[in-house]
Structure formats: C-alpha cells, structure tokens
C-alpha positions in Angstrom: -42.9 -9.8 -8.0 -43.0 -7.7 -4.8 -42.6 -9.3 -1.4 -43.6 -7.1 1.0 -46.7 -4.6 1.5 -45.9 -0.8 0.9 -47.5 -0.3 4.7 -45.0 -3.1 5.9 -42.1 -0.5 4.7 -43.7 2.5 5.8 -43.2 1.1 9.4 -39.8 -0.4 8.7 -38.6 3.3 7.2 -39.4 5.5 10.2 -37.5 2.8 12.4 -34.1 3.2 10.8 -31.7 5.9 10.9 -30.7 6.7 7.0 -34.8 7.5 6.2 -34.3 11.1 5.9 -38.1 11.7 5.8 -39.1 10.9 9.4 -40.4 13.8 10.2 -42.4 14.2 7.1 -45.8 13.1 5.8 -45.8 10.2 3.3 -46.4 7.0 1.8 -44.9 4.6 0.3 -45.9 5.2 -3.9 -43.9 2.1 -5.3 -42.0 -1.0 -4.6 -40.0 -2.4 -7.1 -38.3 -5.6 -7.0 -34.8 -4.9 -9.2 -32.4 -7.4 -8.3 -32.5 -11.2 -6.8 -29.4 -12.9 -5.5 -29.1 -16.7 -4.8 -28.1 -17.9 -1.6 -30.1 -21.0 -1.2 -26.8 -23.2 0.3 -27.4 -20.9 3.3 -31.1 -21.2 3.1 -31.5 -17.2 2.1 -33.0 -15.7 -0.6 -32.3 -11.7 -1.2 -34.6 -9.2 -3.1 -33.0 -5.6 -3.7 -35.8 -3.1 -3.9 -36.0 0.5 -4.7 -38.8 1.9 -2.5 -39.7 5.6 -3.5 -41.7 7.9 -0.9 -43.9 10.5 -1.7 -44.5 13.2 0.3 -47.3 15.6 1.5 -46.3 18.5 3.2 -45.9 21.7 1.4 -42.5 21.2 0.1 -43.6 17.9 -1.3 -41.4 16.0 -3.6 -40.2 12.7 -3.5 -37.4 10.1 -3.0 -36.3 6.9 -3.9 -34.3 4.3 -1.3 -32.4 0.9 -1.7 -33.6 -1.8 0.5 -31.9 -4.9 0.6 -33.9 -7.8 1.8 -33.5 -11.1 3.5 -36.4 -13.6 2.7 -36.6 -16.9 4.7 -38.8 -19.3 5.0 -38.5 -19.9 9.0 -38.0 -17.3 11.2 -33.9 -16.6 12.3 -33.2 -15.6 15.7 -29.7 -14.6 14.7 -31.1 -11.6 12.9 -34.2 -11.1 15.2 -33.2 -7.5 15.3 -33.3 -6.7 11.9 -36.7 -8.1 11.0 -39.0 -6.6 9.2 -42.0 -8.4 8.7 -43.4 -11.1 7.4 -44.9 -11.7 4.2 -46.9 -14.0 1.4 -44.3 -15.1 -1.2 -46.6 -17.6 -3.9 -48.4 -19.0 -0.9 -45.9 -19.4 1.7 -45.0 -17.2 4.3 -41.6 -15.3 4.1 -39.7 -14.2 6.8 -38.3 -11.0 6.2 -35.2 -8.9 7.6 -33.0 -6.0 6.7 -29.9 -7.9 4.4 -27.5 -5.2 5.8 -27.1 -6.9 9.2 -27.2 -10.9 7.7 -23.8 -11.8 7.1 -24.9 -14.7 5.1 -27.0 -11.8 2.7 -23.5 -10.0 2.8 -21.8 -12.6 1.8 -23.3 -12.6 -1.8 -22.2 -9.4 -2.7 -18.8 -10.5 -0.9 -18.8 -13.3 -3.9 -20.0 -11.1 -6.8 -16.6 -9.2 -6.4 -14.2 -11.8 -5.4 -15.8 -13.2 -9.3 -15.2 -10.1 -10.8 -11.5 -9.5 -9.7 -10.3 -11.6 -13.2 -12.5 -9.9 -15.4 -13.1 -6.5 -13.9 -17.3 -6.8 -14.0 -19.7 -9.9 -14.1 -23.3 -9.7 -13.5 -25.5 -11.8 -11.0 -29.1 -11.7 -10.1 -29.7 -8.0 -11.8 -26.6 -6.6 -10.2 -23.5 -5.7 -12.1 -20.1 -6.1 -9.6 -16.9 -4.3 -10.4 -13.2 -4.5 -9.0 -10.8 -1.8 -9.3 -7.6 -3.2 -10.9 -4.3 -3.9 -8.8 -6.3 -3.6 -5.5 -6.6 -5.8 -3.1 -8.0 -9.3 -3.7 -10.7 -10.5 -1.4 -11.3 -13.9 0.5 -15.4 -15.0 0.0 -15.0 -16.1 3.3 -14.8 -12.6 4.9 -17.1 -12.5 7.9 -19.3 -9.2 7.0 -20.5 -6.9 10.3 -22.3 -4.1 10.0 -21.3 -0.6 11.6 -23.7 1.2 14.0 -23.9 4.9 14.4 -25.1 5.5 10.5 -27.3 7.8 9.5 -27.5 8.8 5.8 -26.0 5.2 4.5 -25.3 1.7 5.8 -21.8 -0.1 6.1 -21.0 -2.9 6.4 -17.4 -4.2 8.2 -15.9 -7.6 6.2 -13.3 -8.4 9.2 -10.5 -6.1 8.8 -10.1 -5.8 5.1 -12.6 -3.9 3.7 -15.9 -2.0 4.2 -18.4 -1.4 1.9 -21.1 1.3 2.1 -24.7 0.6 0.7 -26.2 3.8 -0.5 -29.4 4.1 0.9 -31.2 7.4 -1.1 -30.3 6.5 -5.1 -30.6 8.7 -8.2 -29.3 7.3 -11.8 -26.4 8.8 -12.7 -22.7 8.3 -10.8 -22.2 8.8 -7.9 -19.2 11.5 -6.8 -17.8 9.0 -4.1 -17.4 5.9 -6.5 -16.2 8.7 -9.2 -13.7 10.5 -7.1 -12.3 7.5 -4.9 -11.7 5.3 -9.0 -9.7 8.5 -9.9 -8.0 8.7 -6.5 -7.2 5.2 -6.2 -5.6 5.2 -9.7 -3.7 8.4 -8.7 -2.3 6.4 -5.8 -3.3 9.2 -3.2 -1.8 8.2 0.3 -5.0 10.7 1.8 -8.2 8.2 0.4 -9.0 4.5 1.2 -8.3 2.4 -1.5 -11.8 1.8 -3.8 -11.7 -2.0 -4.2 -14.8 -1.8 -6.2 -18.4 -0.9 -6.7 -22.1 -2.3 -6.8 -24.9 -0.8 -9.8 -27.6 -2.0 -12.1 -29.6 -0.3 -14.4 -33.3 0.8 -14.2 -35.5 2.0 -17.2 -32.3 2.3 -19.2 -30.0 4.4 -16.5 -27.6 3.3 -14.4 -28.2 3.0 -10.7 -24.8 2.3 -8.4 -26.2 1.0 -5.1 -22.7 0.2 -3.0 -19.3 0.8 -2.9 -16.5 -1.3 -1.5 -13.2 0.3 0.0 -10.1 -0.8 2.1 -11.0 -0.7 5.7 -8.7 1.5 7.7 -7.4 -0.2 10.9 -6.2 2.1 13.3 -8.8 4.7 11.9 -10.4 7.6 14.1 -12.8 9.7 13.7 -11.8 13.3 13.2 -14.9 15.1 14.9 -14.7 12.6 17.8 -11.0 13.5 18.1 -11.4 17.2 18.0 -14.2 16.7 20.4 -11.8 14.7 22.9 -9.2 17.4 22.4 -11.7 20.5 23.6 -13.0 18.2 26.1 -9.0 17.7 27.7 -8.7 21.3 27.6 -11.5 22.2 29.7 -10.9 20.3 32.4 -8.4 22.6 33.7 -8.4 25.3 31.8 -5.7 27.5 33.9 -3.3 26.6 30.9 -3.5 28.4 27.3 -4.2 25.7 24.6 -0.9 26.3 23.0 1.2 25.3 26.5 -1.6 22.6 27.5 -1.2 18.8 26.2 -4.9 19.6 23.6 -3.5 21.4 21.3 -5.4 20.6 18.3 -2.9 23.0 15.9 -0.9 20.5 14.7 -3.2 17.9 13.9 -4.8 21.0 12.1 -1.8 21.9 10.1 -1.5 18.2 9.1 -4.8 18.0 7.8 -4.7 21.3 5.8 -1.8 20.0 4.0 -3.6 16.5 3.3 -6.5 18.5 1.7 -4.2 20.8 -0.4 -3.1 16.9 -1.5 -6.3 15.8 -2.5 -7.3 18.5 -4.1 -4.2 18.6 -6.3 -5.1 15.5 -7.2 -8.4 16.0 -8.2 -7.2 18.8 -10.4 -4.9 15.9 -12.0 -7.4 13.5 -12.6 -10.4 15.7 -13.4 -10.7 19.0 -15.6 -9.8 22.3 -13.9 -10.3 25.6 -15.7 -10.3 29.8 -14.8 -13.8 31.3 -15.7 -14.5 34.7 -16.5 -15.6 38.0 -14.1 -19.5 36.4 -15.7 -19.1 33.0 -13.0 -18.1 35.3 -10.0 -21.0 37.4 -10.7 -23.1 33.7 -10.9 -21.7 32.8 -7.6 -22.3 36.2 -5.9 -26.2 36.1 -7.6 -26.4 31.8 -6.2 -25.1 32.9 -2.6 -27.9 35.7 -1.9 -30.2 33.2 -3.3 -29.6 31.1 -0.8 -29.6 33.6 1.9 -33.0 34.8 1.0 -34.2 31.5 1.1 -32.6 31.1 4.2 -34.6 34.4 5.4 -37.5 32.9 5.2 -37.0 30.1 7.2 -34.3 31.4 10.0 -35.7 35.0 10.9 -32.7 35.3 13.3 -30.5 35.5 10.2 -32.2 39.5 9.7 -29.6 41.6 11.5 -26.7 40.3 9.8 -28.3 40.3 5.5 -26.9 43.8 4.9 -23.1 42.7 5.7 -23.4 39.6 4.3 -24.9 41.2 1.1 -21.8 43.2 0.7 -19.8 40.2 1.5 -21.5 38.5 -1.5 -21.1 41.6 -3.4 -17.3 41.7 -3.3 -17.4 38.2 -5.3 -19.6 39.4 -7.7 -16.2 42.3 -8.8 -13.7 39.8 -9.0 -12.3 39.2 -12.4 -12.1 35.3 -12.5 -13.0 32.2 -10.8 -10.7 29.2 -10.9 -12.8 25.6 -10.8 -12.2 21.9 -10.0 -13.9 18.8 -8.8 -13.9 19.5 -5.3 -15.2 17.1 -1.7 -18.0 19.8 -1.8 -19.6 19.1 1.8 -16.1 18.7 3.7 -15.6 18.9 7.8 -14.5 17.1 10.5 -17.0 14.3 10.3 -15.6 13.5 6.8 -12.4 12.9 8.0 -10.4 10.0 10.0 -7.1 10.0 11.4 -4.7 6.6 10.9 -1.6 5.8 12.1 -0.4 7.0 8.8 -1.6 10.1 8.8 -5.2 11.7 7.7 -7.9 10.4 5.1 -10.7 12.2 3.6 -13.8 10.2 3.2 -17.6 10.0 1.8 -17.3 12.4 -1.7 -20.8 12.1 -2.4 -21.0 16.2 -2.0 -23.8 18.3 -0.5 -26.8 15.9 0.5 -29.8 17.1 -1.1 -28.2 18.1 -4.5 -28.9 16.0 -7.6 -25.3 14.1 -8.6 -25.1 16.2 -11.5 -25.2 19.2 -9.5 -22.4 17.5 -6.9 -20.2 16.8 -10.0 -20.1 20.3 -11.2 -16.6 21.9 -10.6 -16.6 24.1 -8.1 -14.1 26.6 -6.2 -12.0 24.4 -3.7 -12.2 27.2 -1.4 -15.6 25.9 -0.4 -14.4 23.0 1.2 -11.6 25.2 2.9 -14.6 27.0 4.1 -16.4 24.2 5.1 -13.4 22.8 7.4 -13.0 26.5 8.7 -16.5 26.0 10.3 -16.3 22.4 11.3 -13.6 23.5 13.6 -15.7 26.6 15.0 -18.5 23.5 15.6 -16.6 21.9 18.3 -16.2 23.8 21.1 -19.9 24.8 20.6 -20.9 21.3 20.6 -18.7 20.2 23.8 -20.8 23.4 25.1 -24.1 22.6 24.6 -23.5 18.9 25.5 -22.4 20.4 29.0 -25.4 22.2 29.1 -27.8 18.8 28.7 -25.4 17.4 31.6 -26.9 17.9 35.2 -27.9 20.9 36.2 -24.6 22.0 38.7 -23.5 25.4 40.7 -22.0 28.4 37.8 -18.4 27.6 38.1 -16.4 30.9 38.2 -13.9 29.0 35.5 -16.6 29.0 32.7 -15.6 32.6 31.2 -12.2 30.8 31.1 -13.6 28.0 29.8 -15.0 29.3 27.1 -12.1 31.7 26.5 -9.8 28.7 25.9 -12.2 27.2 23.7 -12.8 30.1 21.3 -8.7 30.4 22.0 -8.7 26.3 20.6 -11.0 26.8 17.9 -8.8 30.3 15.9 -5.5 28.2 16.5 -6.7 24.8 14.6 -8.4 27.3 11.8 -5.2 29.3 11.6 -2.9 26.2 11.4 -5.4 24.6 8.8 -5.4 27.4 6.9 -1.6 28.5 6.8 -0.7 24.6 6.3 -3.0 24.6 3.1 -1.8 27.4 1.7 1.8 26.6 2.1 1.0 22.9 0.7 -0.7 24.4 -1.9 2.0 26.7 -2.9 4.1 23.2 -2.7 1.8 21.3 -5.3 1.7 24.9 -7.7 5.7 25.0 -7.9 6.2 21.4 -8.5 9.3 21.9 -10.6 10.4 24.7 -9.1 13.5 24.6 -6.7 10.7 26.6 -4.1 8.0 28.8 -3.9 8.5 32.5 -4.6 8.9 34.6 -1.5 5.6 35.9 0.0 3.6 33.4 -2.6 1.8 32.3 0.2 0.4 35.9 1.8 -0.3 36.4 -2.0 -2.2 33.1 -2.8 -4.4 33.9 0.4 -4.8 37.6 0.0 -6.3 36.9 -3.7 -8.6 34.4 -2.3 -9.8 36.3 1.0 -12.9 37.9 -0.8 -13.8 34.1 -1.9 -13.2 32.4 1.4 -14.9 34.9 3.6 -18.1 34.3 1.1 -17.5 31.0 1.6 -17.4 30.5 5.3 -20.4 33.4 5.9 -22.7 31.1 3.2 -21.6 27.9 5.3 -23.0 29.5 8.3 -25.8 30.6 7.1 -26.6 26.8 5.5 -25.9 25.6 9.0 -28.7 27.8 10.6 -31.0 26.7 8.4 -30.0 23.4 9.2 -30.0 23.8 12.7 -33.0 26.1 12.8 -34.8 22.8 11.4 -33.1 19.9 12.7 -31.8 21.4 16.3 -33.0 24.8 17.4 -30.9 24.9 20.0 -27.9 24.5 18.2 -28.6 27.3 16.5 -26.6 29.6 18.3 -23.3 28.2 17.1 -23.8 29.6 13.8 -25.0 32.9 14.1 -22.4 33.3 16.7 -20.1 32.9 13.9 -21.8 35.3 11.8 -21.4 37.7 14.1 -17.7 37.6 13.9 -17.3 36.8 10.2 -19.2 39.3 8.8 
C-alpha cells in the first residue's frame, strides 16, 4: 500500500538536489511501495519506494528514482528539515520525512549488514543485504550522517568507518560501481575504497541494487577542490612561473596518472580485455560523428570547428585495431580524492545517462585518459569565470599574466598526467621483465595519439552540449579547447 500522494512527491522531487528533471515537465506516473523495514524500538517505520516520472517535453521519456521514507506517527523536530509531508496511513495520519537524513532510518540498513557479515546475504523487509568477505566488520551502533553537497546520489557518513551511497535514479541490472569496486576490492587495489557491501532487491523478476556501502576515507580531499585551490594560489601573485611557484599542480598530476594506469591494470585483471579488428575503429569513428551531429543541433557554436574534427574522427576510422577493457568511463577530477596515502578513484557508475549495460561495455581506456586530460583544462576556466561573478573591480594590468600562468598550470598537470601514465603503464605491460624496452614509452603514446586526440575533441564537444544546456556561460571553456585541439 502506498503512503504518500504522487502530488506530495512531485513537490518533494523538485526540492532536492539528485532529481535530474527539474527543469523538465512531468508527473509523477507511479508510486510503488517495494520494501518495508522495521524499526518500531525507535518508534519508525520505513517504506522504500520507487517513484518513476514521466515526462512531457519533446524529448519525453521517463525515469525511475529510490525514495526512502520515514513514516511516524508524531511529528520529529529532529528531522524537521527533511519532511516531506504528511499523509493517511489506514486512518491515521503519518508523518513523513526523507530516511536519508534519520539516523535512526539509517540505522536499519546499518543492522541488515552487520547480519549479513556471517553469511554473506540475509534478507529483511524486501531488501537483500550483502557483505564483501574479509572487509571490515561493522558496529550497529554507528551513528549514520548524511553528506551535503550531492547531487546525482545521497551518502550517508556512519562516523568514521564507512559511507554508503544510496542510488537515487535505478535501472535493473548491476550497477558498474558495485561491479567494479567487488572486483577491485578482491584485487586488493591500494587506489579504490574498500566495498564493504551492497543493498538490492528484485522487481518484476530483475534485480534492482539500491545502495552501496564502502570504507570511508579519513583524511580524504577532493581532487577538483584541490586543483581549484592550487590555480587559485597561483594567481594571487602571478610574477612567478608555476613550475618555480609553491602551486605546482605537476606532481600531484604525475601521481595520479600513475594511480589510473594502476586501476586500469586491474581492471584488465579482473575483467575481460580483448584487441578488435580495423571493423570497431571504423564503429567508433561512425559513433563519434554521431554524437557531433547531434551535438550540432543543439550547440550551433560547435559549426566552425565540424570539418577538423571530422578528419579527427576520420583518422580512427584507418586504424587497424582497437584494444578494449572495462574502463571508469566518465573519469575527471571530481571522481577523484587525494588521502594521506596517496590518490583514489571513485563513483564507477560510468557516463550518466547511459543504460548500465551500455556503461559495462568495454571500452578503450584512453577515454578516461581523455577525460582527465579535460578535467584539468576545466580548472583554470572555472577559477576564471568564478572571478568574473566576484564584484565588479578596476582591469588589473596582471590579468594577461594571469591567465598566461593558468593556461601555463593547466599543459604542465596534463603533460605530467599523461607522461606518468604512460610510463606506469609501460611498468604494469613489462611485469616480468627486468624493464621496459627503450623508447616503449614515445611508442606506446605515438600509437595511441590518433585515439586520444578523438578522445579529448569528443569530450569537448560532450561538454558543450552540456554546458550549452546546463550553463551557457560556461560554454566558453570548451570550445576554447577545441580551438586548440583540433
């Protein structure tokens, strides 16, 4: 039995921040009630719902969300934040808030893996809890916080140990982060939080995972807001070159280009890998003007740079072979943290938009090379244009230096990226070996130029249309890149 109105929700949805159809025209179509945990010691009750949205603009379409619910029979101040509504539960009136920010909610799932850590799954309520073995146990009496400054998903903080992530948009089917971080875990990879375990159920037959629990990283920090602080400290006196200033990014750079040449010998460990024919470049070249002319249509600005990037995407389309793996497939800065032990990749869950069986596909792990190659061309621009929202002030005659050492920032950290993933990767290749062959690595990155320049120009020309619909006036950080890249 349902709880709460499908109006109710419509209202909730355009209030949070992981509804990715705000903007859109739609309703709520149905509201089903697929899981029902019992927390009556505290005096809660929690539905799990999956609420799917249709919309009716012209691209139409629809999606389906997990929303977790607190239901109580008086209101709670404690939570008065999160609530949601009230409703008409068999005659009495329900009280209800958003379960992701009610630790005593949290604390059910908390129990539902601490009970499966002998066993490896039970099931509770509709829901299905697994535990990765030889990870960490868990205490029940972990105090569960949720993080702010989500957008696409919800996590939740249980003290210091661990931190699970409630995946908000669902599809049947596995998800790449639960997939990839299992494998990863098992493979003991130092560059990857630990998966402690995972959350699913199944609907009309198919499985549905809904969350995903993972060691929490304590001196963790975010790799875009890093990068950020580093442009940031070398513009505020820019008289010094980055390399003799103390914001050098390079380093961190070159670390980070050898922890993804890691991972992704990893992945080739634990998942298969294999060399297609001259047939899948001529696919990729043939899938990469696709997406430009769709992206034609919608960024018109794109026009004076189609030709070259044609012939760009034409040079893939001659190569003889195409070597595949499982791959991050939407990496950048953003999916990264740096720890006192060094740097993590996080959130595998691919491109966002894609079906999970198109994110699972292998893929050329020079897209994600590509996509870290950009990331690092994103953050001068975005110290740039948050300047420009600052108030108005007098031109300063530094600001051609300014953005000199910035452009000057950004081709060191892709260089030393770049030339630290090669050289890692011609470490995890020659495993074995007593060393690489001389000049392997000019040769691994001149056979791979043709791939990685497609690469990088379809990144930017996904992160115009992105920007052309999300932030217009962001949109001059990516055709500014097209401008030199092709």
């Amino acid at each position: 039995m349902n709880v709460i109105a499908p109006e109710v929700l419509e209202d909730y949805l355009v209030r949070t921040r992981w509804f990715a159809g705000k903007s859109r025209p739609f309703r709520v179509s149905q509201v089903r009630r697929i899981a029902d945990l019992d927390g009556s010691d505290r005096g809660v009750r929690v539905a799990v719902f999956l609420v799917t949205v249709d919309y009716s603009d012209g691209e139409g379409g629809n999606e389906t969300y997990q929303v977790p619910l607190s239901l109580y029979d008086e209101p709670q101040e404690a939570i008065a934040h999160a609530f949601i509504g009230a409703a008409d539960e068999e005659g009495r009136i329900t009280h209800v808030y958003d379960a992701v920010h009610d630790r005593y909610a949290m604390a059910l799932w908390t129990s539902g893996l601490v009970a499966a850590e002998e066993s490896g799954v039970v099931e509770r309520g509709g829901l299905r809890f697994h535990r990765v073995p030889g990870t960490e146990p868990l205490d029940p009496r972990l105090r569960a916080s949720p993080l702010s400054g989500e957008q696409s998903n919800s996590s939740i903080r249980f003290d210091d140990i661990a931190i699970m992530k409630v995946f908000r948009k669902v599809t049947p089917g596995a998800n790449p982060d639960i997939e990839i971080h299992r494998e990863l875990t098992r493979e003991h990879s130092e560059h990857v939080a630990a998966l402690y375990g995972w959350v699913e159920t199944d609907v009309d037959g198919e499985t549905v995972q809904l969350a995903m629990v993972q060691e929490f990283l304590r001196t963790a920090s975010d790799g875009f807001e890093l990068a950020i602080g580093s442009v940031r400290s070398l513009l505020s006196d820019p008289s010094q070159s980055v390399e003799e200033s103390g914001a050098d990014f390079a380093g961190e750079a070159a670390r980070l280009g050898a922890a993804v040449a890691e991972v992704h010998a990893a992945l080739r460990a634990r998942f298969p890998s294999e060399t297609r024919d001259a047939a899948a470049a001529r696919s990729l070249a043939r899938a990469l003007e696709e997406r430009l002319d769709h992206a034609l249509g919608v960024v018109p600005e794109l026009a004076p740079f189609a030709e070259r990037l044609r012939a760009t995407y034409g040079a893939v389309a001659v190569l003889g072979s195409l070597a595949v793996q499982r791959v991050h497939g939407d990496l950048h800065l953003g999916q990264t943290l740096r720890t006192a032990h060094g740097w993590r990749i996080v959130d595998f869950e691919g491109e966002p938009g894609r079906p999970f069986a198109d994110r699972s596909l292998p893929d050329s792990p020079w897209r994600d090379v590509a996509g870290m190659l950009r990331s690092f061309d994103y953050v001068p621009g975005t110290v740039a244009l948050a300047q420009t929202g600052e108030e108005a002030s007098e031109p300063d005659p530094e600001d051609d230096l300014r953005a000199e050492r910035a452009r000057e920032w950004a081709r060191r950290a892709r260089g030393h990226f770049l030339d630290a993933y090669v050289a890692a990767l011609c470490r995890t290749e020659s495993v074995g070996a007593d060393a690489a062959a001389p000049g392997e690595e000019e040769r691994i990155l001149a056979d791979n130029r043709t791939l990685l320049d497609a690469y990088v120009a379809d990144k930017a020309v996904y992160e115009a249309v992105y920007e052309k619909r999300n932030r217009p006036a962001w949109i001059a950080i990516p055709l500014a890149a097209l401008a030199d890249v092709v």
